[in-house]
N, C-alpha and C positions, 0 to 999 in steps of 0.2 A: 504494500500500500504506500502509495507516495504522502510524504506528510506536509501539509502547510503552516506555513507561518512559524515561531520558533517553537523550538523544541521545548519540551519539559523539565523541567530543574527544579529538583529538592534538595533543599545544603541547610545547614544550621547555622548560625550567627552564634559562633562562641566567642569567649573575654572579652565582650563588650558589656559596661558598665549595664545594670539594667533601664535606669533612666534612656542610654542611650538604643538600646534595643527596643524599647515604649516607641520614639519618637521614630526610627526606621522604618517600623512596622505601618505608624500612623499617617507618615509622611506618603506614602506609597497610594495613598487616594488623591493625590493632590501633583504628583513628581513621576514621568513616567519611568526614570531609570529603574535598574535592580538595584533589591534590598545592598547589595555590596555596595555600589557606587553612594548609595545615600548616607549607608554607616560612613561611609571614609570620609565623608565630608562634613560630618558634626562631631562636636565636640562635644564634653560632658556640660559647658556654659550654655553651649545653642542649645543642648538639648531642657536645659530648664527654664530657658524663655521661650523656647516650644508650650511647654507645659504651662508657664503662670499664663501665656496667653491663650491653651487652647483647652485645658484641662481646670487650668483655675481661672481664669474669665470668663473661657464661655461653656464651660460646665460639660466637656466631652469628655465626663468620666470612663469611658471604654475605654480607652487609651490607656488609661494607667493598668489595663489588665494585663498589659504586655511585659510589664518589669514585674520579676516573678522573684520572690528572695527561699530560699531553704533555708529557717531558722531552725538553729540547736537551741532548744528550751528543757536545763537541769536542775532535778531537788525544787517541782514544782510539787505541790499537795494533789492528791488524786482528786480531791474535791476542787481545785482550781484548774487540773488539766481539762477536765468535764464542762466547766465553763468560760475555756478558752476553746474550746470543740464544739461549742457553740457554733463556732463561724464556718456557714456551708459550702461555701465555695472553694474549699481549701481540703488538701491532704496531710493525713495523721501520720504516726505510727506509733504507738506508745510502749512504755516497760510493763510487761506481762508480768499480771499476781498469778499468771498460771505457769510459766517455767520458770520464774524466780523466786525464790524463799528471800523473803522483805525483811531488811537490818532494823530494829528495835530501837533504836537512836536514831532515825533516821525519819522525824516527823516534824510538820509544822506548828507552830505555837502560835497562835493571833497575837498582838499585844496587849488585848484587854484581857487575855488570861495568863499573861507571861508572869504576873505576880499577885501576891495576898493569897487570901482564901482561894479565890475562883482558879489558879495560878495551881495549886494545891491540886486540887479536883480535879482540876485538867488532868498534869502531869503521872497523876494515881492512876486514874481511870486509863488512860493510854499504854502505861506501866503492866497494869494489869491483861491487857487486852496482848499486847505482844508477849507477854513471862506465858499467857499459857498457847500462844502462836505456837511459841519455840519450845515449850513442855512437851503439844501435843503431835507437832511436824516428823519426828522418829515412831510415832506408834501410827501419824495416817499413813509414812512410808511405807512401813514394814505391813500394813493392810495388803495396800495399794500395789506392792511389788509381787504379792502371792497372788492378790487379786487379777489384776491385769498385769502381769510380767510376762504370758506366756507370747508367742509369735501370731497366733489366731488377733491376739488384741493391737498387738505393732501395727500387724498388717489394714487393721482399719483406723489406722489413727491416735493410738492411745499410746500412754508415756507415766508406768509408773509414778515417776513423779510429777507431773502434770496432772492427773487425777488425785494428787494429795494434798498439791496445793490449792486446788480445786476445792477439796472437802471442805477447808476449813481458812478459807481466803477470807471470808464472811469476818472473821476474830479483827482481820485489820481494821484500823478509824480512817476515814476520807480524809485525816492529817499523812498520812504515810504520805512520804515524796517521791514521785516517777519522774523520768526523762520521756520527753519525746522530741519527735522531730515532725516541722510543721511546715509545708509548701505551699505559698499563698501569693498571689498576686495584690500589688499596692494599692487597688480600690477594695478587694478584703480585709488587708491590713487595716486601710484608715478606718472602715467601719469599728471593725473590732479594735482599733484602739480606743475608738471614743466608747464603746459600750464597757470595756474594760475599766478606763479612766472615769468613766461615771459609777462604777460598781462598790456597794455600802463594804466590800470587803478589802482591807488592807493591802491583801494579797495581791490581790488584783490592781489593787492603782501603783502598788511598785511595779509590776510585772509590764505595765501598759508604758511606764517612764523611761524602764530598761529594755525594753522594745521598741521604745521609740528613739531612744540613744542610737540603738543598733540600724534601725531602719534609715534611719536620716544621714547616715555615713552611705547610705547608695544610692537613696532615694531622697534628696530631701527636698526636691519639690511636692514630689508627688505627697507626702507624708502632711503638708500643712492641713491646720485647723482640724488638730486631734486633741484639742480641750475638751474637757466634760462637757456632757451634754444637761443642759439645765431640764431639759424634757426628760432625760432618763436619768438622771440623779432626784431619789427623793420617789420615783413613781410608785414601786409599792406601797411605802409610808400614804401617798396620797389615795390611792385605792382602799388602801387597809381603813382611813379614816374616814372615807365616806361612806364605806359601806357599815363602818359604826352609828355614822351618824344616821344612817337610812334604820337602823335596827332601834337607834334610843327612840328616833319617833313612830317608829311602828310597835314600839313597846311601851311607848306612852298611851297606844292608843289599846291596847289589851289590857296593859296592867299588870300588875304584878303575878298574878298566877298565871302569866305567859309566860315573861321574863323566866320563871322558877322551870316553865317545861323547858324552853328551848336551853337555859344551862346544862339542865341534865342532860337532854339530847345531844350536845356537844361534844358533854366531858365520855358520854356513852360509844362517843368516833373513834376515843385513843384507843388503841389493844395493846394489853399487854403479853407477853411470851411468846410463844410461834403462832404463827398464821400463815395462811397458804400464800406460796409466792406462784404468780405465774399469770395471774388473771389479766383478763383481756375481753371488754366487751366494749359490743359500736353504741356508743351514744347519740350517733348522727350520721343518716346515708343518706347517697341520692336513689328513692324507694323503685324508680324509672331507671338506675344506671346500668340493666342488663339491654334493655333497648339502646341507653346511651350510647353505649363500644360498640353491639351491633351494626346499630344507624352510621357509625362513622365508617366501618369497617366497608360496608357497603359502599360509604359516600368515597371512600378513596379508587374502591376496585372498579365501581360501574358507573363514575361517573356523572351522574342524576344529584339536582340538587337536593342539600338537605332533607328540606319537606320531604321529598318523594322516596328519600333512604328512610326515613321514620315511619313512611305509612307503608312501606314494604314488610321492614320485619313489626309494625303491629299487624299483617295479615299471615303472618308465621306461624306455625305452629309448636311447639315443644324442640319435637325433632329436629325441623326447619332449623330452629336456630341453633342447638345442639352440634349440629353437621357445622354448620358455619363458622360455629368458635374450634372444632375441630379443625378445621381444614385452615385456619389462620394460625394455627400452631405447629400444623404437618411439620414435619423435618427441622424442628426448632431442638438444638443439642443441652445441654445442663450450662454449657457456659455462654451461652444467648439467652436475651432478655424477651418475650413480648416486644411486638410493632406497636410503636405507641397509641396507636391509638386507643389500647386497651388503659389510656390514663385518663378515660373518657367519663369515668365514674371514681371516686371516692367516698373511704369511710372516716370518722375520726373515734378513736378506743380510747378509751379512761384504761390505762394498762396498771397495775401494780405489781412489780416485784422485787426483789432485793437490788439494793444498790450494787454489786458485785453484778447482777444480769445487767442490769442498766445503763453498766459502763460499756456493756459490748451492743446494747440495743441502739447507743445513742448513736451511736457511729452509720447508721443509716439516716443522713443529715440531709437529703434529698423530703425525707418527711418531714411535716411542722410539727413540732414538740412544742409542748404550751407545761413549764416547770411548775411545781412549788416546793416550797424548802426541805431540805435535808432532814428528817425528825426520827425519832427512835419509838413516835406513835403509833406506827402501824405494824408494828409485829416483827417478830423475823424470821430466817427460815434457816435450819439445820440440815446440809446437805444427807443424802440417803449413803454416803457411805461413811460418814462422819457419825452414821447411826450404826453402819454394821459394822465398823471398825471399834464401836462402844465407847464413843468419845461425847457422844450426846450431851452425858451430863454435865461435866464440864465445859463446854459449850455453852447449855443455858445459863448455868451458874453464871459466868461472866458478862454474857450479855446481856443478863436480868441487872447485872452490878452495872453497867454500862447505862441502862437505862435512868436508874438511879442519878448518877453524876450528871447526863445528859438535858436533866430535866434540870438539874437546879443549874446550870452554867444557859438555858434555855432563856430560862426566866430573866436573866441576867442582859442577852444578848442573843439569843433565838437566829439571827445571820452567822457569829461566829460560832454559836454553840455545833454549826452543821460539822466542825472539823473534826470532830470525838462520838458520831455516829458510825458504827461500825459497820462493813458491807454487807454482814448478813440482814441489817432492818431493811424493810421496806420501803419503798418511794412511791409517789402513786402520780403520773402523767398522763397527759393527753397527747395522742401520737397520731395525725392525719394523713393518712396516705391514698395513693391512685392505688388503683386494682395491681397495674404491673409493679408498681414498687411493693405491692403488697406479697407478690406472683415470687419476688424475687427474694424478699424478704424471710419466706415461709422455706422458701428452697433451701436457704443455707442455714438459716438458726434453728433449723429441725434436726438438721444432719448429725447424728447417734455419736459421733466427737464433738459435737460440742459441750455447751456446761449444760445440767438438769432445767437449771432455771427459767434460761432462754430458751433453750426447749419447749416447756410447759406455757410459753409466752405465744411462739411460733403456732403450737397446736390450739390453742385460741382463739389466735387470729382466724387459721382457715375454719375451725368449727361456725366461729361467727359470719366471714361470708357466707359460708356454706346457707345458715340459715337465713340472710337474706337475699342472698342471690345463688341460686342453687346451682345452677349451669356455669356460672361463671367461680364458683368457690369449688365445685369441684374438677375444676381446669389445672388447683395449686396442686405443682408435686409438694410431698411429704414424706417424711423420714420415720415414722412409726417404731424403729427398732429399739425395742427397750420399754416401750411406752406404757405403763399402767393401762388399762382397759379402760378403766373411767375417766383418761385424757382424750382417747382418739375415738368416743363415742358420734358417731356423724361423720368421723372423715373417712375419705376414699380415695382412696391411691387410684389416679387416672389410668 
């Protein structure tokens, strides 16, 4: 085949400053040479008057997605790595509480408990929580090595110790310190540095100063106007107080043997000692979104507008549509996603489970997560081998002591007190996803190596499409193996 016009060229642009790789990239809508001839002719000064005039005047924030930095962030709290992985547009990779046994000195302290009393309670409560980490780490070994040491268990995945650490990860506080590493382009940056720098926690506004030190050495145009945000400094507080003040006048108006039910009802939410972790149900669907993916699925392949893909599959029958999401999946392998269209409906879950599942749920950041705080109220959960290895009791034991400390350092300061809740309690979120994030979601945090937790979170999820959307919930592959009988009631392995 003869070819016209030029040829095809793919090449990288390395060692070049990233400000000046933003403006090469951006300049190329406006300059018809190649990206080479553009790089060679800026500097890293042209390339920041590029920027205050075309990024900071007139507001073509895309541009800065082009300078992209890999920050080393170490000896950050698990509880602040979690809300620096906040920011969706950026890639993780953090230090694993499942192949590494966590040093015991090796945790954060706020400074409103660094001393006195509360200072005391901190440090005990933490003390505690790691002395029997590292008591109980040689007896889930020596479980864990008879248990799964044999080559049957290798071979799907499993690692002695990896399932030990597993068992009883739960003992550590959201204070313990990880490393990660975090790759983010300069208009995620400055988000996240302003939501950081507005943040009620300590942690966090040094984190956001020393990040912005580091970031302004490559980037430092793009980096301006990462002050706190007066809009998100203070927002909870302002939430929290009107929704008081909506309850004192709606309690003025029942009176006092209101006021007396809804305390009890309130103090009746906290639980104390184990509770089931893993729940997951939809609070909110589109009740129409199996026609939704349908209708579009059609609108892409045949063409017809909308209206006429909608009143097609409503003259569908079961099967009809059955066959149709079948054949949009044919030949689609384990590591292929759904054609998007299948993001044509969404659900949002109230999910609960331990903060140790949570850490690995969060990380599908493509969904909308809507938090609340860190608390030692809702229960916790004692893994199943942590029970057959007979370490149970001492397990409760501490996290029963745990609760104890947590509540009075709560009272005190309720934001830092999050740093001394240990991963086995509970969290309880809102997680909103489209069908195929949900499709993909299920696929992996079901799979028989993972942890229990998120397991039980996974099988959840599909039970709960399943009941809303029956043809389309049992499209999700699922991982079954292992599973108690009374988790995978309603699922169906396609």
């Amino acid at each position: 085949m003869t070819e016209t016009g030029s040829p095809l060229r793919v090449y990288t642009l390395n060692g070049l400053p990233p400000e000046v790789v933003a403006v090469t990239f951006a300049k190329t809508s406006r300059v018809p040479d190649s990206f080479e001839e553009i790089a060679r002719e800026l500097s890293e000064s042209e390339s920041s008057r590029f920027h205050e005039k075309w990024v900071i005047g007139y507001g073509h924030s895309s541009v800065a997605e082009h300078a992209v930095l890999s920050i080393a962030i170490e000896n950050i709290s698990i509880l602040g790595a979690k809300l620096v992985e906040e920011s969706r547009l950026s890639s993780f990779t953090e230090k694993s509480t499942r192949y590494q046994v966590m040093s015991p000195d090796n945790y954060y302290t706020p400074p409103v408990f660094a001393s006195g009393e509360a200072g005391d309670v901190y440090r005990e409560a933490i003390a505690r929580l790691y002395a029997t980490y590292d008591e109980l780490m040689p007896e889930a070994r020596a479980y864990c090595d008879e248990a799964y040491g044999g080559p049957e268990w290798r071979e799907r995945g499993y690692t002695p110790k990896g399932k030990a650490c597993d068992s009883i990860r739960g003992l550590l506080p959201a204070a313990a310190k990880t490393n990660m590493g975090w790759t983010v382009n300069a208009r995620s940056l400055k988000h996240g540095l302003v939501r950081m720098a507005s943040s009620p926690l300590d942690e966090m506004r040094g984190l956001a100063a020393e990040l912005r030190r580091i970031g302004e050495a490559q980037i430092p145009t793009l980096l301006k106007y990462t002050d706190p945000s007066s809009y998100q400094e203070g927002w909870e507080e302002r939430m929290a107080a009107h929704e008081a003040s909506r309850l004192s006048a709606a309690e003025a108006e029942v009176g006092a043997r209101g006021r007396a039910g809804r305390a009890g009802s309130a103090r009746a939410e906290g639980a104390r000692g184990e509770q089931a972790s893993g729940g997951a149900r939809i609070v909110h669907y589109d009740e129409d979104g199996e026609a939704s993916v349908l209708a579009s699925l059609l609108f892409r392949a045949g063409g017809q507008p909308y209206d006429e893909a909608r009143a097609i599959v409503a003259g569908m029958n079961e099967d009809e549509r059955r066959s149709m999401l079948d054949v949009a999946l044919a030949g689609m392998t384990e590591h292929e996603a759904p054609v998007r269209e299948f993001e044509n409906t969404s659900y949002t879950f109230e999910i609960t489970c331990d903060f140790g599942a949570y850490r690995d749920i969060q990380r599908h950041r493509m969904t909308t997560q809507t938090q609340q705080l860190l608390t030692c109220d809702l229960g916790y959960v004692v893994t199943d081998d942590a029970r057959a290895a007979g370490l149970a009791g001492r397990v409760e034991r501490v996290l029963e002591e745990a609760y104890e400390s947590w509540r009075m350092l709560a009272d005190i300061d309720p934001e830092h007190a999050q740093y001394m809740v240990p991963l086995a309690y509970n969290k309880r979120f809102l997680m909103r996803m489209n069908f195929r994030q949900a499709f993909h979601f299920v696929r992996l945090r079901s799979k028989v190596q993972g942890h229990e937790s998120y397991r039980r979170v996974a099988w959840a999820v599909k039970r709960e499409i399943e009941r809303v959307h029956p043809l389309l919930g049992e499209l999700i592959p699922v991982d079954v193996e292992g599973a108690p009988a009374a988790e995978i009631v309603g699922v169906r392995e396609r």
